[in-house]
Each structure stands twice: as C-alpha cells, then as structure tokens.
N, C-alpha and C positions, 0 to 999 in steps of 0.2 A: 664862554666861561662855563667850567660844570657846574651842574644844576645838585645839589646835597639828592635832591629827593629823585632825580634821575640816578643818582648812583646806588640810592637804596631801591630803585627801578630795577635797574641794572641786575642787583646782587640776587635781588628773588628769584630772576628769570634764570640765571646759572643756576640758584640753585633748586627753581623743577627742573630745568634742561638735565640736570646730572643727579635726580632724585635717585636712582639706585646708585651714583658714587656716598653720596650723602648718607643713606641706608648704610652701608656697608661700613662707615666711619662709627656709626652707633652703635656696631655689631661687636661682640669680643674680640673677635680677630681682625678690627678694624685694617691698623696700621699693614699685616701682612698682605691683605687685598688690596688697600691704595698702593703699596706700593710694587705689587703683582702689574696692577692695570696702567700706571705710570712708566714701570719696564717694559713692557710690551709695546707702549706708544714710542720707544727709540728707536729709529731702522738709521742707523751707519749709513746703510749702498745708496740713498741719493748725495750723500754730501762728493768733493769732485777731488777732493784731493786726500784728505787726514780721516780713516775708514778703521783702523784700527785704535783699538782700547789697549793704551800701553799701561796705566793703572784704574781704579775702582777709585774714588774717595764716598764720604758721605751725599757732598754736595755735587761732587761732577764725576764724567768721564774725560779722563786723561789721554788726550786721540794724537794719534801723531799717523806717516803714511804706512802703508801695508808694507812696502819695503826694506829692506835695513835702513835705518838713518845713514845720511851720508858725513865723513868726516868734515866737511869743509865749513870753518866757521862754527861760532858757538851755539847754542841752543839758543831758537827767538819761543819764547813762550805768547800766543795771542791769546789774551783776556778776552773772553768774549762778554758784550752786554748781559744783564740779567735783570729785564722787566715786562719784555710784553713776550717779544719773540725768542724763538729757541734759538742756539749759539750759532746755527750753522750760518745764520748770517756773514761768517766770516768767511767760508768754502761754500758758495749759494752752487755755482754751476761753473761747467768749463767757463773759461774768459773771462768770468763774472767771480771772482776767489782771490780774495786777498791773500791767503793761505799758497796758492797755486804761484802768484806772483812773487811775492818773496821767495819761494825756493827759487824760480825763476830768475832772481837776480840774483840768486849765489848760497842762500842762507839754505843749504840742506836739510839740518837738524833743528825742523818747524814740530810745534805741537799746538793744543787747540784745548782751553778750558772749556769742555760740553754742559752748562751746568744742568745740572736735574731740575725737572718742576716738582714743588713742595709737593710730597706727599703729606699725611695725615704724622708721620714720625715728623717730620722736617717741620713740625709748626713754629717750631720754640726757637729756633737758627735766627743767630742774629750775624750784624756783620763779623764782628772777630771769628764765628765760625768759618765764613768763606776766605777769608786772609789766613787762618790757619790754614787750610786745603790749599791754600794758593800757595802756602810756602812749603808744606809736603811736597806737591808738584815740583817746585821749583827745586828741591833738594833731588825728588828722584832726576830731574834732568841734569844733575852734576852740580846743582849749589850757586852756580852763577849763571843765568840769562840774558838776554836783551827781550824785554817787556813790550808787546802791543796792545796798547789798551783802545778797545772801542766803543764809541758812545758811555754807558756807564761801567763799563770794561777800565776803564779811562781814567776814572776818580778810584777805582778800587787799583788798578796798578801802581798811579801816581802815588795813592796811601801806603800800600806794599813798598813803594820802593824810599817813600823817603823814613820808613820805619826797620827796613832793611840793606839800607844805600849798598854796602860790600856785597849784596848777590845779584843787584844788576849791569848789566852793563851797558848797554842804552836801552833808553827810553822812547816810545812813538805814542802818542794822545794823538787819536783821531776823534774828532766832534764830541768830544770830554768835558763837560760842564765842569768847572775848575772853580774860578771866580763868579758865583750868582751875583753879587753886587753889581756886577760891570755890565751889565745891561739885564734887559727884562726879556725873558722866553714863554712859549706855550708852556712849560711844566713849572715854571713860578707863578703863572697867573691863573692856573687852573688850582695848585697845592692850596693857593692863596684864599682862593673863594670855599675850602672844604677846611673844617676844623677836626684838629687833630681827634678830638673826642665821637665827631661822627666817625672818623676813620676807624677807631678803635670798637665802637661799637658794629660798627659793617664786620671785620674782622671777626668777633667774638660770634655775630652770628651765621659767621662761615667757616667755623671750627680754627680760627685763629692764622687762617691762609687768606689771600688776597687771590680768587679765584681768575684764572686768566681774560676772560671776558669784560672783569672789572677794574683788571689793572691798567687796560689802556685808558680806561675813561681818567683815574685815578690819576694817571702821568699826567694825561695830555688828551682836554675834550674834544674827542672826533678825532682822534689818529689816528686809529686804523684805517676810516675813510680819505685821510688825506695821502695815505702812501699809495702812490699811484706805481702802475710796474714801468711805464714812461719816465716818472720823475724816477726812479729807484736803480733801471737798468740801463738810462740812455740808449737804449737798444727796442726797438720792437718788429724788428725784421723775422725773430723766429717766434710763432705763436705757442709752439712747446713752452717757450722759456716764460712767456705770459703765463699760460698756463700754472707753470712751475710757482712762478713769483705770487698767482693769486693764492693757492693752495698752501702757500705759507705762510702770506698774511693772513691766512684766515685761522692760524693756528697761534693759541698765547699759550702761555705758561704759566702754573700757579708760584705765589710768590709766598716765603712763608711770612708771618704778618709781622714779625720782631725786623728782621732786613729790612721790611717795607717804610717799616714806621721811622727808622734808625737813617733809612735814606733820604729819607724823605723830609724829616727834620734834621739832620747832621749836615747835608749835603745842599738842601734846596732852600730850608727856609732859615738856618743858621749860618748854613756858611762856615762850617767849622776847618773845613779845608783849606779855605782860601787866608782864613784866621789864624793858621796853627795852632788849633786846640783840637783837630781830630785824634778822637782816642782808636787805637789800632793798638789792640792785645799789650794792654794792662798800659800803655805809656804815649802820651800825647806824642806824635810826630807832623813838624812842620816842614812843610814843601820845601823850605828853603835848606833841608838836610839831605835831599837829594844832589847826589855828586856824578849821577850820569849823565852823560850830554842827552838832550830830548828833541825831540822833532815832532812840532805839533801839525795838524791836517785839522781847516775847518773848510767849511762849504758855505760860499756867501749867501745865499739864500735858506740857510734850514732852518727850519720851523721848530724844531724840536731844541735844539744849542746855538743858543746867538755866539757870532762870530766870538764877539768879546770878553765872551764865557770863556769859550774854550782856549781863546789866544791871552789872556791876564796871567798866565801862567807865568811870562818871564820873570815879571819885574820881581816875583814870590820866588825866584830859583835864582838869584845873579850869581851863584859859587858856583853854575856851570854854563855850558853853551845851549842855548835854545834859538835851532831855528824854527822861522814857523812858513806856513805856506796856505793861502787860502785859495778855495777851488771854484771856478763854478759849478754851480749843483744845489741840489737838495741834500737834505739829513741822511738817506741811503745811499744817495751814491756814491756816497764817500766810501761806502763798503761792498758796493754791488756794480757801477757805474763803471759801464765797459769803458769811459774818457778816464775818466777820471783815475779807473786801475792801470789803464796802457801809460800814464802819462806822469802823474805824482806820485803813484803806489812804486810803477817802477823804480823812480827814483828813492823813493825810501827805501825800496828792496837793496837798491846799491848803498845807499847809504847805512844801512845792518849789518851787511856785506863785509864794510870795509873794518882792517884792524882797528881797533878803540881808538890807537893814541891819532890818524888819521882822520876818522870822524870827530875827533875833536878840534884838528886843525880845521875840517874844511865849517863844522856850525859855527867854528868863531871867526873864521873869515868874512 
C-alpha cells in the first residue's frame, strides 16, 4: 500500500532530478522551453507500425502509417492509455503491436492517439479537454470509427462513445477498469490509502503536473517494479527486445494535475462511470447509451484491472452486444504479449474487420 510520505519522497527526488526543468518553469518563457524539451523527447522511428503525424492537437499526436491509408474497412481509432507510460504501448515492436495486428486482420485505416506529457501549458487540462481531442481526431478520420480503448484508453473511449454513440462503430475495451465496485485492484487500494488533499498538495508543489516518476507510485505502489518484460512480452528469446521493453519502462509521462485528480476521483474512487453520472463535455452520459456492439479483453492475472472491473461492463450496456474474452496473462500482455496478439488480438482484428451488421450477428450469438 503507498506510503503518503513516500510519495512526498518520491516528488522531491523528481523534482532535484529535473531541477533545471523546474528552473526553466520559473523563468518568463517558462511554457515555451517545457515545451521545446517535451518535443524533442518524441522520436516516431521506434514505434513498428503508425510513424507518421497525420494531425497536431493540444493533447496528442494523431499517427497513422507512413503509407497511404488503405480503403478497406472503416477507420479503427486506438485510444491509447494515458498514465504512467507513453502511447506507444500500443505499436511496442514487430510481432509485439496491436496496431500491426489489426491491420493484419483486415482493418487498413488504423491510427493511434500519441498523447503528449504535460508540459508547464497543459497544467490546467482536465478530462473534457482530451474527449474534445478525441473527437477532433475522430471527425478528421471521417466522423465515424470503431474505437480501441486500452487499459485507461478504455474508460476514456467507453466515455467518448456512449456521449457520442452515432460516431462509433464498434467498440474494443482491452483491460479497461469500467466497474470499480465489482472487485478490488492495485489502483483502488493504493488511491485508497492517499487522500485527495495530499494529492492536491504534491501537485501544487509540482507546478500543478503529476511528474512521471510520481505517477506510477500514484496509480499503483511498486509498478513499475512489477512489469517484468517476461510477464509483459511472453517472449524472451530476443535480448534486443528486453532491451527495448526495459528502456520503456523506464520512461513515464507527466500527467497534468486537473486529468489526474478528475481520474482518479470520477473513475477509481466514485465510480461515476459505472453509475452513469460521468460528466463528458457539458452532459452526463451513461454506458448504457452506448449502441455499438463491444468486445471486451481482460487478462486473468493482472495486477493492475481485476478481471471483474473490466468485464461489468455488460449488464451497464444490455441495448447492444458484448462479447467478452479473458486471457491468460498479466496487465501488459494484453497489449505487448506475443500469445496473446497471435491468438485474441487476431481474432479481434477479424472481428473490426467484419461489416457492422455481421459483428453484430456473430457477439450476440
């Protein structure tokens, strides 16, 4: 369980580790230097599939493949998480890319929300900032998509789409904490033990960001030490790819503090999702106004989203078809897991694939 005065540990040590970011925040031209030094830290050429910036927004990069998009099949937008690690979790390496795998089964016209780490402008961004970006995105891909949401990719699609049901077309919740009531996970029992008002005070004296270092304590105590690249990649035959996977976990993301708090409370310790009272740009929408058929993916072992979390999703959606599929695996491999992408992912990949009104026959079969 996090310790309050470990994570006020924690926040000091970022912020002498990054005592010239800190400087530079205090300076008049703060914002243009954070966010100089934040641009500089994206490099595109490792991710394995989606390299190109088809648009800019405040909060993300809008990536799809260097290629022309291919006609076949509608636009699948993948939500990517946004809490510890950066988006490319979704496209990590050959074999290892969810992003790879569904074109793979059919879905050409793939893109990928990259989102940004907070700089010093992004403090004040709360959620309806990124749901508005999400549905910029979604209008520059033609206005209708099929939605993959990941880990908390997952709770922000699911909110997108039953506040916008006419511009998805299916849905995928992969390891998507949905229902917090329906069982107890590492990030309810860690939120649990920190009160909202230290949170707010760590924030205020981190320029009102959750600095990446301190957002994994924040979620979930000791997880970064718990993502092993065995648990993560089902693969350790190529030592590059370890390679690969440590140098990623070893990278967070700043978060800015209004999303943090907003998810943290709305999503983990209320429950407003699972409730139907999440507010999403100006008007509560409940799950159950979702009209696209959904395909949920949990992992029976993860540490991060108990199964039950992420699978309560039905009985809140009965107006459409929900199937669901539980893996073996841990929390990553659901998104990294060379079994688990040859084996479930492909089958999602066909099932995105297929016309609407047939994915509808076969989840309600």
């Amino acid at each position: 369980m996090a310790d309050p005065f470990e994570l006020w540990r924690l926040m000091w040590s970022t912020a002498i580790s990054r005592g010239l970011g800190n400087l530079a925040e205090a300076a008049p031209n703060a914002a243009a230097f954070d966010q100089g030094r934040q641009g500089n830290a994206v490099d595109l050429s490792f991710l394995a599939t989606l390299r190109r910036i088809r648009i800019e927004l405040p909060t993300m990069l809008l990536l799809e493949r260097n290629r022309p998009l291919g006609a076949n099949g509608g636009p699948v937008l993948i939500v990517a998480p946004y809490a510890v690690h950066e988006a490319s979790v979704a496209d990590f390496a050959d074999r290892h890319s969810v992003a790879q795998i569904i074109i793979e089964g059919g879905s050409e016209f793939v893109a990928l929300t990259y989102w940004k780490s907070a700089t010093a402008a992004m403090r004040d961004y709360g959620i309806d900032v990124y749901l508005g970006d999400l549905n910029v995105a979604v209008d520059d891909l033609g206005g209708r998509v099929s939605l993959v949401g990941l880990c908390q990719g997952g709770w922000l699609a699911a909110a997108y789409a039953a506040r916008f049901p006419r511009k998805v077309v299916k849905l995928v919740l992969a390891g998507a904490p949905i229902d917090l009531s329906a069982a107890e996970s590492r990030i309810t029992r860690t939120l649990a033990s920190v009160s909202t008002a230290s949170i707010a005070q760590a924030l205020a004296l981190a320029g009102g960001r959750v600095l990446g270092s301190l957002s994994g304590a924040l979620w979930a105590d000791g997880l970064l030490q718990d993502f092993t690249a065995e648990a993560a990649l089902q693969d350790l035959s190529d030592p590059a790819l370890v390679r690969r996977f440590k140098a990623w976990n070893a990278r967070a993301v700043d978060l800015p503090g209004p999303f943090f708090l907003q998810s943290a409370e709305w999503i983990f310790r209320e429950n407003r999702l699972a409730r139907g009272s999440f507010p999403s740009l100006g008007r509560e929408s409940p799950l159950s106004g979702i009209s696209a058929p959904i395909f949920v993916l949990a992992a029976a072992d993860d540490e991060i989203v108990a199964v039950r979390q992420a699978t309560a999703i039905k009985p809140l959606c009965a107006g459409t078809s929900v199937e669901i599929r539980v893996e073996p695996g841990r929390h990553l491999s659901l998104y990294m897991g060379r079994r688990t992408l040859h084996t479930a992912w492909r089958d999602i990949a066909r099932w995105l694939a297929q016309p609407e009104a047939s994915a509808r026959v076969t989840s309600a079969a």
